[in-house]
CHARMM-style PDB file with segment names, atoms N, HN, CA, C and O in Angstrom:
ATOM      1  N   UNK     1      47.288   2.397 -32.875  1.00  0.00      PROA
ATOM      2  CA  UNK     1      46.353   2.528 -31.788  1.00  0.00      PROA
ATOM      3  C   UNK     1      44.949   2.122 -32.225  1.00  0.00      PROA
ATOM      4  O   UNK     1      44.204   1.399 -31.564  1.00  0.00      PROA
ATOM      5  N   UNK     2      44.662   2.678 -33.436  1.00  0.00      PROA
ATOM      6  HN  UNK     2      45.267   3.266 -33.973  1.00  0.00      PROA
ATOM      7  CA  UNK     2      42.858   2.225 -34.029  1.00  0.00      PROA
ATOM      8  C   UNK     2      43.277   0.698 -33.891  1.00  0.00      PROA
ATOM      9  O   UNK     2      42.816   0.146 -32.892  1.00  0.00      PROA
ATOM     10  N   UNK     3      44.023  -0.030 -34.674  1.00  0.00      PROA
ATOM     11  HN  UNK     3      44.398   0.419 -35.486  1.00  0.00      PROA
ATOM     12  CA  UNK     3      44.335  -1.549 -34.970  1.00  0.00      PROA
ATOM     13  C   UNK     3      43.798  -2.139 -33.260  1.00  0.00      PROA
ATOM     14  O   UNK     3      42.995  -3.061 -33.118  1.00  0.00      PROA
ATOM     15  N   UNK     4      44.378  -1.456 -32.214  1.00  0.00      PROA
ATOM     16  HN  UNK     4      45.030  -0.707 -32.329  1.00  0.00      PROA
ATOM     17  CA  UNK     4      44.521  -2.214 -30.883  1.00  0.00      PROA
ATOM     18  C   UNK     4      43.098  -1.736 -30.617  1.00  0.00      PROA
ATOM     19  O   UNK     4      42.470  -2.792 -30.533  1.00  0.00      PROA
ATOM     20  N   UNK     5      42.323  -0.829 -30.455  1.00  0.00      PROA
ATOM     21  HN  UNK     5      42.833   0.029 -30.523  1.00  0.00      PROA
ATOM     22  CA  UNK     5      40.778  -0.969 -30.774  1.00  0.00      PROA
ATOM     23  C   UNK     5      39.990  -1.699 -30.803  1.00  0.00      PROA
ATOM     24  O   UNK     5      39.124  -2.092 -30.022  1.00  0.00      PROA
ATOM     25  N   UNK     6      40.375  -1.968 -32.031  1.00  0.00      PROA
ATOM     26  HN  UNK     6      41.079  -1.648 -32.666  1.00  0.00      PROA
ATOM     27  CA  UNK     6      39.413  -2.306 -33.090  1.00  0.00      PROA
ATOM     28  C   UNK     6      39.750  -4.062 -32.773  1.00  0.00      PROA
ATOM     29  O   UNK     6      38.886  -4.917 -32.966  1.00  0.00      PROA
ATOM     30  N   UNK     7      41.216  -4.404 -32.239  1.00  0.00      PROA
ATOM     31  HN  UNK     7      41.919  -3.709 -32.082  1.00  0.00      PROA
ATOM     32  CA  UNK     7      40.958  -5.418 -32.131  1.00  0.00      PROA
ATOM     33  C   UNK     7      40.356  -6.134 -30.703  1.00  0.00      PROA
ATOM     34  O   UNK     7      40.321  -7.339 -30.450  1.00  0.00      PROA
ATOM     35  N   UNK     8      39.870  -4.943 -29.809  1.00  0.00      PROA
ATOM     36  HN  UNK     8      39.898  -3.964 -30.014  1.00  0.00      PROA
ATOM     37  CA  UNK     8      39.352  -5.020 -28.675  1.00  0.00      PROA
ATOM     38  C   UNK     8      37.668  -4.957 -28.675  1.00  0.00      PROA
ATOM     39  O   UNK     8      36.949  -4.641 -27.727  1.00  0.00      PROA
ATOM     40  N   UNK     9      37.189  -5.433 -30.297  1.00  0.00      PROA
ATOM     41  HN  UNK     9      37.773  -5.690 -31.067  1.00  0.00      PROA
ATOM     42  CA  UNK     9      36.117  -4.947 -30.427  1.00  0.00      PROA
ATOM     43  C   UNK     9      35.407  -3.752 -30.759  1.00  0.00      PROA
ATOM     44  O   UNK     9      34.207  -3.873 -31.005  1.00  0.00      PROA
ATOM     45  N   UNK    10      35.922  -2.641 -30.808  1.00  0.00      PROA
ATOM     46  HN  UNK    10      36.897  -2.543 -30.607  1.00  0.00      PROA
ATOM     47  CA  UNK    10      35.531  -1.345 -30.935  1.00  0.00      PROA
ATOM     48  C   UNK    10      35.262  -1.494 -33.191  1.00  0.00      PROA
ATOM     49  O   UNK    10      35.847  -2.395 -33.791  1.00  0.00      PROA
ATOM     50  N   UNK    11      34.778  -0.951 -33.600  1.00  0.00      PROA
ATOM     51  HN  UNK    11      34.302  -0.218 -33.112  1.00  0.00      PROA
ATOM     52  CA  UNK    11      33.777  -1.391 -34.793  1.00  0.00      PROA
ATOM     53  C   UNK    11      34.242   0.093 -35.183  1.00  0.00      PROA
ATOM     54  O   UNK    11      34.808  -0.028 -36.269  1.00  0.00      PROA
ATOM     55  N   UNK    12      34.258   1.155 -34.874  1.00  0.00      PROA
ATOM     56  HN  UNK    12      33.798   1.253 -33.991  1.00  0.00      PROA
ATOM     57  CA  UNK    12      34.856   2.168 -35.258  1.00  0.00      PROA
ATOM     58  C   UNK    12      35.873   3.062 -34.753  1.00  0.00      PROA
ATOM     59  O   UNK    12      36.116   2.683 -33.607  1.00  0.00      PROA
ATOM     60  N   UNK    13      36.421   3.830 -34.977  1.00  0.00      PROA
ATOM     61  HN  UNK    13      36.224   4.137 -35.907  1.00  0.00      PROA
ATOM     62  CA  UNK    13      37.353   4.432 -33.593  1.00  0.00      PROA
ATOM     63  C   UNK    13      38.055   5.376 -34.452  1.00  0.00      PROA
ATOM     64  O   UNK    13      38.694   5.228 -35.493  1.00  0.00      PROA
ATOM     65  N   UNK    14      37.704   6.589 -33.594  1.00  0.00      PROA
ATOM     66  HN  UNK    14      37.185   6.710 -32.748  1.00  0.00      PROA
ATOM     67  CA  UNK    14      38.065   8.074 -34.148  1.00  0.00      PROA
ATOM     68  C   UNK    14      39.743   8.606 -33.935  1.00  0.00      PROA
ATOM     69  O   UNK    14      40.375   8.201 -32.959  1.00  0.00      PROA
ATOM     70  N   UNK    15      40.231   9.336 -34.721  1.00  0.00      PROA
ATOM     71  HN  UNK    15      39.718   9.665 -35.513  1.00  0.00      PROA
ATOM     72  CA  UNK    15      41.366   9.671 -34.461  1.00  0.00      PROA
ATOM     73  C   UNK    15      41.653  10.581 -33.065  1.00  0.00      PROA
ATOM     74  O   UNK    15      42.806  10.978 -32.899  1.00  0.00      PROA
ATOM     75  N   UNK    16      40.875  10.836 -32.305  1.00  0.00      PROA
ATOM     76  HN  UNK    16      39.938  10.514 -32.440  1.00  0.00      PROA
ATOM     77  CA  UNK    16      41.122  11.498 -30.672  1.00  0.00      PROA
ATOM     78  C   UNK    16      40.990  10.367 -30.194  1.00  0.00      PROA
ATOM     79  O   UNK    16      42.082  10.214 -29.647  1.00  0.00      PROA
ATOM     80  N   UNK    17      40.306   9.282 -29.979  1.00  0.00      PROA
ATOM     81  HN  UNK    17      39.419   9.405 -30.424  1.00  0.00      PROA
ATOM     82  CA  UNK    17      40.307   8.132 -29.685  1.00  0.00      PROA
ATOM     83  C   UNK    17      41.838   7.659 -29.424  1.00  0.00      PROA
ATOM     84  O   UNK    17      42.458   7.475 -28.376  1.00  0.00      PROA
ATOM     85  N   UNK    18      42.298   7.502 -31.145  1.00  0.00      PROA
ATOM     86  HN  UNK    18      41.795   7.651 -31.996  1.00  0.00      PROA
ATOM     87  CA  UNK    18      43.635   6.708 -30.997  1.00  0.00      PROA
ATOM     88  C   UNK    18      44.611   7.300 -30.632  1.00  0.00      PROA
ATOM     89  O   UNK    18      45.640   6.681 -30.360  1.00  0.00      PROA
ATOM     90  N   UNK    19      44.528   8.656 -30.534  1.00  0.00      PROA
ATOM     91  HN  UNK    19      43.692   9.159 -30.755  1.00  0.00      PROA
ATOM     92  CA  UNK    19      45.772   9.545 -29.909  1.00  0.00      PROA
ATOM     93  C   UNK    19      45.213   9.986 -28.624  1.00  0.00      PROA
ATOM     94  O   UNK    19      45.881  10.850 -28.056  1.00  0.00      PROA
ATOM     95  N   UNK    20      44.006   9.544 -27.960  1.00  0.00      PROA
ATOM     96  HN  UNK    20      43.463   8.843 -28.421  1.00  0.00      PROA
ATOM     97  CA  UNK    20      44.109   9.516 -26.180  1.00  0.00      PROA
ATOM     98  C   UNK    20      44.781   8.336 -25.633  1.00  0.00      PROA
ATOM     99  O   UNK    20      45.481   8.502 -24.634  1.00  0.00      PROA
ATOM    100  N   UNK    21      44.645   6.907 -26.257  1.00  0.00      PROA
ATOM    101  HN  UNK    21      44.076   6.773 -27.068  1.00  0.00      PROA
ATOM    102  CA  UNK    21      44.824   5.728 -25.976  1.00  0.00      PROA
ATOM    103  C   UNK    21      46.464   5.753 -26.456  1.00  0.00      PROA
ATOM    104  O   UNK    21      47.192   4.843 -26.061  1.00  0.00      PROA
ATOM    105  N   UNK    22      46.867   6.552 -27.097  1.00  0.00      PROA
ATOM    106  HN  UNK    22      46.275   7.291 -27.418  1.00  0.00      PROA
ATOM    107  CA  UNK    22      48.540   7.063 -27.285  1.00  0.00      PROA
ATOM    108  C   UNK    22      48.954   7.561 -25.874  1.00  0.00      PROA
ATOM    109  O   UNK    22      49.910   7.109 -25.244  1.00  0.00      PROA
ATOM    110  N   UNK    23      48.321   8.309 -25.554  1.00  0.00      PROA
ATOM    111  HN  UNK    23      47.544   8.676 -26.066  1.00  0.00      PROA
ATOM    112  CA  UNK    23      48.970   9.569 -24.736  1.00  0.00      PROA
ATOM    113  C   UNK    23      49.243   8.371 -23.289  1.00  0.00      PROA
ATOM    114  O   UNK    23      50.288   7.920 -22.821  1.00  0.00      PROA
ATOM    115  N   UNK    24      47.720   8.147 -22.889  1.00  0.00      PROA
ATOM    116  HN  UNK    24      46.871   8.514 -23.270  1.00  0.00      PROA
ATOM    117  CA  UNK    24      47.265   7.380 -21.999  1.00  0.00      PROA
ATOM    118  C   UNK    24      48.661   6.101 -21.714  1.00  0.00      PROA
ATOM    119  O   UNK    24      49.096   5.865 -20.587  1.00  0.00      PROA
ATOM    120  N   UNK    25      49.098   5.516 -22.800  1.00  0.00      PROA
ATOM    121  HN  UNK    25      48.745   5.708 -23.715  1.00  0.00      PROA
ATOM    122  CA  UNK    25      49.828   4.310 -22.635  1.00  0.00      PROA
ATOM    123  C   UNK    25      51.020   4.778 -22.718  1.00  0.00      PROA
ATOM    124  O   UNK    25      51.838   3.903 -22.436  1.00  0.00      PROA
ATOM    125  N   UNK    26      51.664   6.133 -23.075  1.00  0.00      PROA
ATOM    126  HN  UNK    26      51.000   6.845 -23.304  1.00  0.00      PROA
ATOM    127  CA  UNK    26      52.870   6.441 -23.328  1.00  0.00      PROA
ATOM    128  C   UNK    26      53.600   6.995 -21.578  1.00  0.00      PROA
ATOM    129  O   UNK    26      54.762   6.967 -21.174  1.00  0.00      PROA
ATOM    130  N   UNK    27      52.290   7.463 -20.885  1.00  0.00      PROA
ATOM    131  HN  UNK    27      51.345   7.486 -21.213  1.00  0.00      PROA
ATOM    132  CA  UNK    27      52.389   7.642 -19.253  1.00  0.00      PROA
ATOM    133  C   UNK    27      52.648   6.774 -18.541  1.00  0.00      PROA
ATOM    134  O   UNK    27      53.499   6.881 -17.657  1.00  0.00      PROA
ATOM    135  N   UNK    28      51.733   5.347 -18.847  1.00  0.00      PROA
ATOM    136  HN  UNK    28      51.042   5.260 -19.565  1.00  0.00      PROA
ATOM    137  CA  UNK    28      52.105   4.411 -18.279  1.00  0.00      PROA
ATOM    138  C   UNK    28      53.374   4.025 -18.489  1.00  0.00      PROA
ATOM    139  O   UNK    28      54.129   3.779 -17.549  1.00  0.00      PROA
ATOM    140  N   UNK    29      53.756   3.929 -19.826  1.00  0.00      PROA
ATOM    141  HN  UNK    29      53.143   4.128 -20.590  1.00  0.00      PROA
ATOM    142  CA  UNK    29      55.068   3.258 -19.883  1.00  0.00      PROA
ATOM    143  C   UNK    29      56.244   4.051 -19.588  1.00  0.00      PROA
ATOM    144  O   UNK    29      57.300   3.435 -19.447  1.00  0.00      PROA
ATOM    145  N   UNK    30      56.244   5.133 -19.486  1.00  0.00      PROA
ATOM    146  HN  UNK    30      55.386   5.634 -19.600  1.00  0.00      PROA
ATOM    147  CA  UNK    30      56.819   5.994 -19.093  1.00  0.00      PROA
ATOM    148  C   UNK    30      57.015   5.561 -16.925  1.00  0.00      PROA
ATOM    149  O   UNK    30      58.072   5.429 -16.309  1.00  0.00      PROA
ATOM    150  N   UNK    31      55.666   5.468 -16.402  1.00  0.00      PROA
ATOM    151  HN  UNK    31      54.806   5.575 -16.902  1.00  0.00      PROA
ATOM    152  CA  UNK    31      56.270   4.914 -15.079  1.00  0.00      PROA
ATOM    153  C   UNK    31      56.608   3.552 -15.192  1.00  0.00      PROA
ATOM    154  O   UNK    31      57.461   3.232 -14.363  1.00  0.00      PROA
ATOM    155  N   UNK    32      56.211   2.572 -15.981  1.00  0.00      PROA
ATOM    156  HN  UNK    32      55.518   2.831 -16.654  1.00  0.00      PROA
ATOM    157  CA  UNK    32      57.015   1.580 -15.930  1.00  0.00      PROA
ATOM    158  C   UNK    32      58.289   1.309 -16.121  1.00  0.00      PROA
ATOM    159  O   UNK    32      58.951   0.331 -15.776  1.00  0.00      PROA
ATOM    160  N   UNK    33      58.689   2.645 -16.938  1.00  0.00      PROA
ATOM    161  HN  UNK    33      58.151   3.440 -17.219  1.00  0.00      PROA
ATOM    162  CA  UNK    33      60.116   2.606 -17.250  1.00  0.00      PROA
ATOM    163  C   UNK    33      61.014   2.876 -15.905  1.00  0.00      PROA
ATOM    164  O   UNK    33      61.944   2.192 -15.478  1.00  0.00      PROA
ATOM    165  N   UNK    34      60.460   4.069 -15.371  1.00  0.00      PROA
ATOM    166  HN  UNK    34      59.705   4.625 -15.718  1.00  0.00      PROA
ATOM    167  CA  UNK    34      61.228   4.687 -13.870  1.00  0.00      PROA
ATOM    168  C   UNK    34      61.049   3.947 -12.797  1.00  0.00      PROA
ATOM    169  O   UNK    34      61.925   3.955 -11.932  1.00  0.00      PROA
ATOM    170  N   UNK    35      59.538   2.929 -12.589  1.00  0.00      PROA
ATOM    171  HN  UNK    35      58.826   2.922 -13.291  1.00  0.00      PROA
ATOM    172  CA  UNK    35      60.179   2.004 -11.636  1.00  0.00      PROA
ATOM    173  C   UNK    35      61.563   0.825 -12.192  1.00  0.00      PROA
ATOM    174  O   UNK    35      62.639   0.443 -11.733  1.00  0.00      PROA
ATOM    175  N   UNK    36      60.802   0.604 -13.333  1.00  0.00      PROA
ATOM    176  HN  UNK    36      59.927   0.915 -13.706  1.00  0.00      PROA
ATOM    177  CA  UNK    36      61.975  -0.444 -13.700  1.00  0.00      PROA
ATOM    178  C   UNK    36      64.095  -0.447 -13.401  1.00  0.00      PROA
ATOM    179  O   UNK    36      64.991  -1.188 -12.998  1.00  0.00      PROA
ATOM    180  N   UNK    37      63.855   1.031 -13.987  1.00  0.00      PROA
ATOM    181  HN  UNK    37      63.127   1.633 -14.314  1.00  0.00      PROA
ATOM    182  CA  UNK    37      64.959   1.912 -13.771  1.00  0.00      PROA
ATOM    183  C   UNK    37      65.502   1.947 -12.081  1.00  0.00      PROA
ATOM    184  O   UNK    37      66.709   2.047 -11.861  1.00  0.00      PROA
ATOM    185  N   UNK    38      64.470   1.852 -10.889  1.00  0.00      PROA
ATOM    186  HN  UNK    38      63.489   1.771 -11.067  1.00  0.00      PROA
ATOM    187  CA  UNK    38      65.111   1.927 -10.006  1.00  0.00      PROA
ATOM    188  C   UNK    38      64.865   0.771  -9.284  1.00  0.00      PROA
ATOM    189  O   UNK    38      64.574   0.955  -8.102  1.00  0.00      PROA
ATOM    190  N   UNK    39      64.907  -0.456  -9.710  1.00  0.00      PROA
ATOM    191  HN  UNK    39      65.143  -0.606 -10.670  1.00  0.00      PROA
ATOM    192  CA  UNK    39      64.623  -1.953  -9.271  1.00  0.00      PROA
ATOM    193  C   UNK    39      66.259  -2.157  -9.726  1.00  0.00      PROA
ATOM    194  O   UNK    39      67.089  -2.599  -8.932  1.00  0.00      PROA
ATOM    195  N   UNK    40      66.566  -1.797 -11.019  1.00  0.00      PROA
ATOM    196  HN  UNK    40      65.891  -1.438 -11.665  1.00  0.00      PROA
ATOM    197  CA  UNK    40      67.888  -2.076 -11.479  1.00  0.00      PROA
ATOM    198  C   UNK    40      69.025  -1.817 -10.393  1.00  0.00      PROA
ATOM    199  O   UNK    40      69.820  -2.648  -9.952  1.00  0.00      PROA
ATOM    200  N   UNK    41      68.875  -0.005  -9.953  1.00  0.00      PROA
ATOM    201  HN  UNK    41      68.229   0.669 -10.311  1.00  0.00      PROA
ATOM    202  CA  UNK    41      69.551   0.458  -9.322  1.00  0.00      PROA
ATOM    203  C   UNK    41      69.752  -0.041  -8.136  1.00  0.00      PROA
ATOM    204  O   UNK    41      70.837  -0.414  -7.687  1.00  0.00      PROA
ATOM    205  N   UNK    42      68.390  -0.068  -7.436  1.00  0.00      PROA
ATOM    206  HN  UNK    42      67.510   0.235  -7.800  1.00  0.00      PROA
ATOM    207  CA  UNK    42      68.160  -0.864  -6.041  1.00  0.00      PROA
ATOM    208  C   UNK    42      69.273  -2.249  -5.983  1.00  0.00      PROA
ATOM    209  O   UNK    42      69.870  -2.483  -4.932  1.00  0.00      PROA
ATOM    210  N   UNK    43      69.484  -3.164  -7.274  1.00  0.00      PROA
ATOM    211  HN  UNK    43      68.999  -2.974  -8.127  1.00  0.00      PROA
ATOM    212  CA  UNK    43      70.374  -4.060  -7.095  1.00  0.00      PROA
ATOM    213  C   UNK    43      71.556  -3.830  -7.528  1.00  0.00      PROA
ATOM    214  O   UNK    43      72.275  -4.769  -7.871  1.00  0.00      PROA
ATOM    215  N   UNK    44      71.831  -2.981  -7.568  1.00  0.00      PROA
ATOM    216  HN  UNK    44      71.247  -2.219  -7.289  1.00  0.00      PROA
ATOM    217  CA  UNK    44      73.260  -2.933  -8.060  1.00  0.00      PROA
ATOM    218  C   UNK    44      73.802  -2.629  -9.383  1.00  0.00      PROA
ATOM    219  O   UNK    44      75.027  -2.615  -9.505  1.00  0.00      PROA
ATOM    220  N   UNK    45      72.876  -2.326 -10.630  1.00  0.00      PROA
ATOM    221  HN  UNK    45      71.881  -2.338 -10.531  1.00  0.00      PROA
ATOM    222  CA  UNK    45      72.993  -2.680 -11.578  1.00  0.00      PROA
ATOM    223  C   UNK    45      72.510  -1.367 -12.658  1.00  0.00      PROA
ATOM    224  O   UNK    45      71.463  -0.729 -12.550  1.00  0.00      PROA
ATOM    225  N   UNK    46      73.494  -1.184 -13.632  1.00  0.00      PROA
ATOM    226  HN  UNK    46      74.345  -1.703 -13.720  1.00  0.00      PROA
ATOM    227  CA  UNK    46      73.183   0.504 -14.432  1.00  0.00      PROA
ATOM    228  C   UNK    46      72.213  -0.507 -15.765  1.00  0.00      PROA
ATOM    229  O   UNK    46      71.463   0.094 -16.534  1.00  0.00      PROA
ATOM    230  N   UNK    47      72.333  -1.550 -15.821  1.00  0.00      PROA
ATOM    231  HN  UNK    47      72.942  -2.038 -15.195  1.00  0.00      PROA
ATOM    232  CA  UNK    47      71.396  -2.514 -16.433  1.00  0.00      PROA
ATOM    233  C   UNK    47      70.049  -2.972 -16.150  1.00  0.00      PROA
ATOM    234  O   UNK    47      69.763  -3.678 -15.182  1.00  0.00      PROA
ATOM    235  N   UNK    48      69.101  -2.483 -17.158  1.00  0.00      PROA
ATOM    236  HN  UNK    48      69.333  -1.910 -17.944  1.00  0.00      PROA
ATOM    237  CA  UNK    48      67.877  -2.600 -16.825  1.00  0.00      PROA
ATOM    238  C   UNK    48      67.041  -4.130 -17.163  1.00  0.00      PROA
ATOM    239  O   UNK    48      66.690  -4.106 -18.342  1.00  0.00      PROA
ATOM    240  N   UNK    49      66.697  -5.216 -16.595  1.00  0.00      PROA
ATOM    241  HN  UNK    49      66.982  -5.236 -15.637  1.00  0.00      PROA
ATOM    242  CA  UNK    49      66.478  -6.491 -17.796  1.00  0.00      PROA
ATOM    243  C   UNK    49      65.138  -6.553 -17.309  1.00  0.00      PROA
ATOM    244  O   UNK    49      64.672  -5.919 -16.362  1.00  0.00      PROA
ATOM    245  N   UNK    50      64.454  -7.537 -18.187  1.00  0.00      PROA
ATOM    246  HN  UNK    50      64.833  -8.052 -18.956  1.00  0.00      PROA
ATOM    247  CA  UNK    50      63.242  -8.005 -18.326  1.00  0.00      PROA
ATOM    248  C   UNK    50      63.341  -8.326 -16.897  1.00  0.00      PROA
ATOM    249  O   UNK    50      62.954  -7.309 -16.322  1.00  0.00      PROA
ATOM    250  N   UNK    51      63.547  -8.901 -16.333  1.00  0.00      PROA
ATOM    251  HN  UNK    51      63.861  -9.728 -16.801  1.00  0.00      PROA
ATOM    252  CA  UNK    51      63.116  -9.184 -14.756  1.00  0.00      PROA
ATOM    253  C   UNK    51      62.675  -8.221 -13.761  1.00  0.00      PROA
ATOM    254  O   UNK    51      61.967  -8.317 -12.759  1.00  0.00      PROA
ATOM    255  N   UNK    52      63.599  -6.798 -14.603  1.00  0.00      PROA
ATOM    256  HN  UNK    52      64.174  -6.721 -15.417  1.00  0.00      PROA
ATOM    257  CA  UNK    52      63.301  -5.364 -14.101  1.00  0.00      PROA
ATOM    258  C   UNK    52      61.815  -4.958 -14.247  1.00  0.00      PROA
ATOM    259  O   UNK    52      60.953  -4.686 -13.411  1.00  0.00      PROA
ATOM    260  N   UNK    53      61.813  -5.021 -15.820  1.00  0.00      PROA
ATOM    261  HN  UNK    53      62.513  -5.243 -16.499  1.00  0.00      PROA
ATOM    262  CA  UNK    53      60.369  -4.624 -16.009  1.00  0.00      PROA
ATOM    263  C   UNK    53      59.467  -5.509 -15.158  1.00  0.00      PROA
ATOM    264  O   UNK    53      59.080  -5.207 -14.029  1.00  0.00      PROA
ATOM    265  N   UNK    54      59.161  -6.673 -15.833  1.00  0.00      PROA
ATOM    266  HN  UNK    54      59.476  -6.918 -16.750  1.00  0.00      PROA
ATOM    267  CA  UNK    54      58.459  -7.534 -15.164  1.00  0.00      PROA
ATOM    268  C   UNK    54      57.960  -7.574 -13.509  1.00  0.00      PROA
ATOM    269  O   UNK    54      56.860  -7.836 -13.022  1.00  0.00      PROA
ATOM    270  N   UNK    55      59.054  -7.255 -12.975  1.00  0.00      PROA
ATOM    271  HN  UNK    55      59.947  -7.042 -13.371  1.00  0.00      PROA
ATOM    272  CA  UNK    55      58.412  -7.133 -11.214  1.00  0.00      PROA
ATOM    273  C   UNK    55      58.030  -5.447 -10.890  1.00  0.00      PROA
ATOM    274  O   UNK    55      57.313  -5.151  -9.935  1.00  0.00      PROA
ATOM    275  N   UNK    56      58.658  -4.325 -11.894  1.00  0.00      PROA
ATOM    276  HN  UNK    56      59.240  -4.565 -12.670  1.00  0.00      PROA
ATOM    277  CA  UNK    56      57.933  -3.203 -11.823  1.00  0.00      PROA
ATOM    278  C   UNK    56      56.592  -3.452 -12.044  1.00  0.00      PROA
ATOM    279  O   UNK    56      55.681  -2.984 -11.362  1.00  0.00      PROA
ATOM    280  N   UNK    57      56.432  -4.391 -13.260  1.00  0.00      PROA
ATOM    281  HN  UNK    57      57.173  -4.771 -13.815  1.00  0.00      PROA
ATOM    282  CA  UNK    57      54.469  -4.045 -13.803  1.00  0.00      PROA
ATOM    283  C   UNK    57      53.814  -4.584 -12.751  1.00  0.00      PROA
ATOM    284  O   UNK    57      52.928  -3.890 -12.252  1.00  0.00      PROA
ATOM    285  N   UNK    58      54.116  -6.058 -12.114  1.00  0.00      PROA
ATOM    286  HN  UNK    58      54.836  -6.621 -12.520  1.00  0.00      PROA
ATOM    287  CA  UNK    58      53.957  -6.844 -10.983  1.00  0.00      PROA
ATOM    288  C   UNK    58      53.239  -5.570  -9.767  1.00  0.00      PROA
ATOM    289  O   UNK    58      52.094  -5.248  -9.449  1.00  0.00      PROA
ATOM    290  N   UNK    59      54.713  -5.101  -9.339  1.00  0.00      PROA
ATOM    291  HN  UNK    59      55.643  -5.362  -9.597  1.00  0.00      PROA
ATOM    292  CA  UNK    59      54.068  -4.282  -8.246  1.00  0.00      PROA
ATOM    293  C   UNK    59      53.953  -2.836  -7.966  1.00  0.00      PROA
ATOM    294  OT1 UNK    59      53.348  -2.446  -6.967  1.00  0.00      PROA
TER     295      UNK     59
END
């Protein structure tokens, strides 16, 4: 998490820092996972693929 920071410019970056920017992205991906999960379902499919994700992040 500091690495992704720091490579966003940030010059220093505290350890609450890198474990908010944890928490923060682990939520998101967490709903990206459950829409993804029911784009699959919606078609028919107990298989989740990149096309899944991809039109979850989309919309």
């Amino acid at each position: 998490m500091k690495r992704i920071i720091k490579n966003a410019g940030g010059f220093r970056v505290s350890e609450d820092a890198a474990e908010a920017l944890r928490e923060v992205l682990e939520e998101i991906a967490a709903d990206l996972a459950a829409r993804s999960v029911q784009l699959a379902k919606h078609a028919g499919r107990r298989t989740v693929t990149k096309e899944d994700v991809k039109l979850a992040y989309r919309g």
